[in-house]
C-alpha positions as CSV (number, residue, x, y, z in Angstrom):
1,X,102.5,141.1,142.3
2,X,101.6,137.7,140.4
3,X,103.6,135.0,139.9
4,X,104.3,135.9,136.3
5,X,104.5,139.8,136.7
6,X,107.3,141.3,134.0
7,X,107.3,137.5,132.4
8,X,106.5,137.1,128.7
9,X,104.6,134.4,128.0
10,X,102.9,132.5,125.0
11,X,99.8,130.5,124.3
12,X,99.1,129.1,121.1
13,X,95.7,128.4,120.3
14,X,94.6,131.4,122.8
15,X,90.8,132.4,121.3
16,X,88.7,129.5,122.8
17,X,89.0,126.7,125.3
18,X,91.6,125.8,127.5
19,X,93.8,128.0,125.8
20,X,91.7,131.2,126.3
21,X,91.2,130.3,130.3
22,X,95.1,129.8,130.5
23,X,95.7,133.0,128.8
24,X,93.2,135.1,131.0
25,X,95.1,133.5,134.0
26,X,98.5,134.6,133.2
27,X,97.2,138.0,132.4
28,X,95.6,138.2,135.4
29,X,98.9,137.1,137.1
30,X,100.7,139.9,135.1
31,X,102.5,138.9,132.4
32,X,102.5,140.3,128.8
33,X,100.9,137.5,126.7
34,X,101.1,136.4,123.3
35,X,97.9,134.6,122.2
36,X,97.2,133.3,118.5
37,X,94.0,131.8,116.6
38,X,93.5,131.2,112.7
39,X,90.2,133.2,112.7
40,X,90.7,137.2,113.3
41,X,87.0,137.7,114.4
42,X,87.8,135.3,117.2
43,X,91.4,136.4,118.2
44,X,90.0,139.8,118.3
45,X,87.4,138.9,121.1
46,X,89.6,137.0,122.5
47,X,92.7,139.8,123.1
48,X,89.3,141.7,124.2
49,X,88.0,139.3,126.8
50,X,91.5,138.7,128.3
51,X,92.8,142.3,128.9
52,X,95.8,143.0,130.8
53,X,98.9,143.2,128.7
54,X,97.5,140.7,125.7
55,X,98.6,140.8,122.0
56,X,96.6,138.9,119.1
57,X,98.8,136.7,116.5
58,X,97.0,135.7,113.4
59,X,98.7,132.0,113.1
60,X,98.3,128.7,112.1
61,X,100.5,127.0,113.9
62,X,100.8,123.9,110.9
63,X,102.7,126.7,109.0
64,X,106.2,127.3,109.8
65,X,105.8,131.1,108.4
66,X,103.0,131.8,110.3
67,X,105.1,130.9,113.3
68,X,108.0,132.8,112.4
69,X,105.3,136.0,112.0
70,X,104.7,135.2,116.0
71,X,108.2,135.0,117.2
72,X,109.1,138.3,115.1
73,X,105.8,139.8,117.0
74,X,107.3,139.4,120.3
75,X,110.6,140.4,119.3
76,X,109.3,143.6,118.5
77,X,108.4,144.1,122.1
78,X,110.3,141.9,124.1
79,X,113.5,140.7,124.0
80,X,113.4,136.7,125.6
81,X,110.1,134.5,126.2
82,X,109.4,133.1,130.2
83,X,107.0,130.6,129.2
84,X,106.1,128.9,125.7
85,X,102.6,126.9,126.3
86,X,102.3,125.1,123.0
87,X,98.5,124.2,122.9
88,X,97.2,124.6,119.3
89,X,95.8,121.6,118.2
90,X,92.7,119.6,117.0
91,X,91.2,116.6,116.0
92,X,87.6,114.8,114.6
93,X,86.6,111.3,114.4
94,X,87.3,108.7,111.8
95,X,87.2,104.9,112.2
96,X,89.9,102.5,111.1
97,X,89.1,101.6,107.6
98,X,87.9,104.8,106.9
99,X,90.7,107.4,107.4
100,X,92.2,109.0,104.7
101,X,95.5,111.0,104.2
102,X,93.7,114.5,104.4
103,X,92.7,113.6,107.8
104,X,96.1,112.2,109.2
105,X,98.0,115.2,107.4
106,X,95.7,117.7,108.7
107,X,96.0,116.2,112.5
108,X,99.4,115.3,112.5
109,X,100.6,118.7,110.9
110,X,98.4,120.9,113.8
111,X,99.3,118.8,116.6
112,X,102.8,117.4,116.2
113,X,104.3,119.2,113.6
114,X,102.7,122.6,115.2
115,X,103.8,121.6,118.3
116,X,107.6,120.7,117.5
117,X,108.0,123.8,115.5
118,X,106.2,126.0,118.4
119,X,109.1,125.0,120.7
120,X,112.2,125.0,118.2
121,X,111.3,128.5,116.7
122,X,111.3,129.5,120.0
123,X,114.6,128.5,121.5
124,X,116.7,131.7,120.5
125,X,114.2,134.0,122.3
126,X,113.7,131.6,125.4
127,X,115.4,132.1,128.5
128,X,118.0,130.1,129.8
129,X,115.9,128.4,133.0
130,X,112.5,128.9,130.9
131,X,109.5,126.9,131.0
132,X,107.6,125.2,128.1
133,X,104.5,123.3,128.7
134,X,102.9,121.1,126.0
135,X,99.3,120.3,125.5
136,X,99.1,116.4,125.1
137,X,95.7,114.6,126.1
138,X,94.5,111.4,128.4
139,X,93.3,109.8,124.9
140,X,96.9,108.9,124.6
141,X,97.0,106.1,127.1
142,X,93.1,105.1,126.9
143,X,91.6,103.9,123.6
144,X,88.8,105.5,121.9
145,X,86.7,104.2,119.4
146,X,87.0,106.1,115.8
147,X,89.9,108.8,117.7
148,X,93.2,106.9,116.7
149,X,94.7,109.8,114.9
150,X,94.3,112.1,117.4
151,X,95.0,109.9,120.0
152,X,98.8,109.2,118.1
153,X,99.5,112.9,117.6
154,X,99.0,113.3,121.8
155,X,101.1,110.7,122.5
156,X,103.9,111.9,119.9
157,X,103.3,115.4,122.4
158,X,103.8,113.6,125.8
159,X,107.0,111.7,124.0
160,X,108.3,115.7,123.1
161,X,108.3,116.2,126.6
162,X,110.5,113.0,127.7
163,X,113.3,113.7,125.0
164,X,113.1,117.5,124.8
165,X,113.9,117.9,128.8
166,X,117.6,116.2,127.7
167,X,118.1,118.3,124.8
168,X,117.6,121.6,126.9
169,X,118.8,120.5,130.2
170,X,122.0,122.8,129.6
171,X,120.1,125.4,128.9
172,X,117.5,124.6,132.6
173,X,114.8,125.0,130.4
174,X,112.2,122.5,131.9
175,X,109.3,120.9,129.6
176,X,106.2,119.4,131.3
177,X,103.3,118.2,129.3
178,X,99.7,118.6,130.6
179,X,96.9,115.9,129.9
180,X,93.5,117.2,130.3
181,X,90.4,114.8,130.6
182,X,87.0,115.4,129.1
183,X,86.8,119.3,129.2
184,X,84.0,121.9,129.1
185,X,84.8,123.5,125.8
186,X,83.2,125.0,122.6
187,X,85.6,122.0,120.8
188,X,84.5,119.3,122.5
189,X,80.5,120.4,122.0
190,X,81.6,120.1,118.2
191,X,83.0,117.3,118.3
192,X,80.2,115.5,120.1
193,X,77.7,116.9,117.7
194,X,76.4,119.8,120.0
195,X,73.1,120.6,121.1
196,X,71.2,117.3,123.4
197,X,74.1,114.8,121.7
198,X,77.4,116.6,123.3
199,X,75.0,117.0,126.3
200,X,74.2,112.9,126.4
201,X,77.7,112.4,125.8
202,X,79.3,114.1,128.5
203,X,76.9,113.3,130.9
204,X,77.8,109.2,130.2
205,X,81.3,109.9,130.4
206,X,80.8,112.4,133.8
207,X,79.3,109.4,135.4
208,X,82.8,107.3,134.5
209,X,85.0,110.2,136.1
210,X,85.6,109.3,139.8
211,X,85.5,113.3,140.3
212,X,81.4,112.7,138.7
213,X,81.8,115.2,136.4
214,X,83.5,116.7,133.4
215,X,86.1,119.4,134.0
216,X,86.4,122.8,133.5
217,X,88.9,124.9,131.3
218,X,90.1,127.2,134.1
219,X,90.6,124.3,136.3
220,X,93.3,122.6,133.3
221,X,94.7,126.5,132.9
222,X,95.6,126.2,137.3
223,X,97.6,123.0,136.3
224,X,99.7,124.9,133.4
225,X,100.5,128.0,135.3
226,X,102.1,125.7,138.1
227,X,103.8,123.4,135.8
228,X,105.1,127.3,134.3
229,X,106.2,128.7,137.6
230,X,108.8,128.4,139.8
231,X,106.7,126.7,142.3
232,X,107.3,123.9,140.1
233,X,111.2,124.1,139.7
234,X,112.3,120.6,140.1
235,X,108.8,119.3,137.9
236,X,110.8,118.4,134.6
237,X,109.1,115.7,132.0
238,X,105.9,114.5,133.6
239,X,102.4,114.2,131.9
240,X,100.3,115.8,134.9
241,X,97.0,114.7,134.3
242,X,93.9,116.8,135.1
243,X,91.2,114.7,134.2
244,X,89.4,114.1,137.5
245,X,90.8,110.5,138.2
246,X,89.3,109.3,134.8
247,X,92.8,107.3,133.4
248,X,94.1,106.3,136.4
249,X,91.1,103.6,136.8
């Protein structure tokens, strides 16, 4: 029996990254998992790759009706959600000076207005004494050149978190927000410019990690299946950083 055996749980932004690793974990840990991705090709290797009890959501989580087309997926099969791990999100580079309203509007509608709507939609089929966990991002409390945008959206997530916990404390439903450092993904490879670029990059900011290294996603996906379980029970409102020491020097 795992941890989240007969728990219904779901992952936004499921096909790739950190939320693909945290998807496969819960699986493997036995709950029935609701995963979603914009691109079918993708979701559909991704429900493939994660097995267990896994179903595949077309979404985009920046559009409210492709999150209601989620929540009336589980309903179909479930009646209440365990666990709510709002990760969909996204970002790219763009100084000051030369950011323009497509940019904000595309990053602020993924990551904060995705987000809010991920957890409010939600609310009727959550549990009382459920657990949301919300993707925010270490680039909220350390600059970074040319990321402002993103960095804003993540620390508009963290902020959820802090407020939220009071609007749902009636309800125990406990929101925690996890912070990931620089992370061995197909996103971050993109966003570095792949190839020998993402490879220079990461290894300069490995060697400013205390841990020496960048980190990997099922290593983030450990941190949000204790943040959802009852092993953390009296957790409520923290950023929990997995980022091998990098912020806190």
């Amino acid at each position: 029996m795992g941890r989240f055996e007969n728990k219904v749980v779901v992952v936004t932004g499921g096909t790739s990254g950190i939320g693909l690793a945290t998807a496969k974990a819960f699986a493997q840990e036995g709950a029935s998992v609701f995963i979603t991705g914009r691109r079918q090709e993708a979701l559909d290797a991704a429900v493939k790759s994660i097995g267990g009890k896994v179903t595949g959501v077309r979404a985009d989580m920046a559009k409210l009706a492709d999150i209601d087309r989620l929540y009336d997926a589980v309903q179909q099969q479930h009646a209440q959600i365990d666990v709510v791990f709002a990760n969909a999100g996204g970002g790219s580079f763009a100084p000051l000076g030369a950011i323009d309203e497509a940019h904000f509007d595309e990053t602020f509608a993924t990551n904060v207005k995705g987000t809010l709507f991920t957890v409010q939609k939600a609310l009727p089929l959550l549990r009382d004494g459920a657990s949301v966990v919300l993707t925010s991002s270490t680039t909220s409390l350390a600059g970074t050149p040319a990321f402002s945008v993103y960095s804003a959206t993540k620390a508009a997530v963290r902020s959820f978190a802090r407020n939220w916990i009071l609007d749902l404390k009636d309800r125990r439903i406990r929101v925690n927000a996890i912070s990931p450092g620089v992370t061995e993904t197909a996103g971050l490879n993109e966003l570095f410019g792949g190839g020998d670029q993402a490879k220079g990059t990461k290894d300069y900011l490995a060697s400013q990690i205390p841990a020496g290294r960048v980190g990997q996603p099922e290593e983030i996906a450990k941190a949000v299946l204790f943040l959802a379980s009852d092993d953390a029970s009296y957790v409520n409102g923290v950023e929990l950083f997995v980022d091998g020491g990098q912020v806190q020097i």
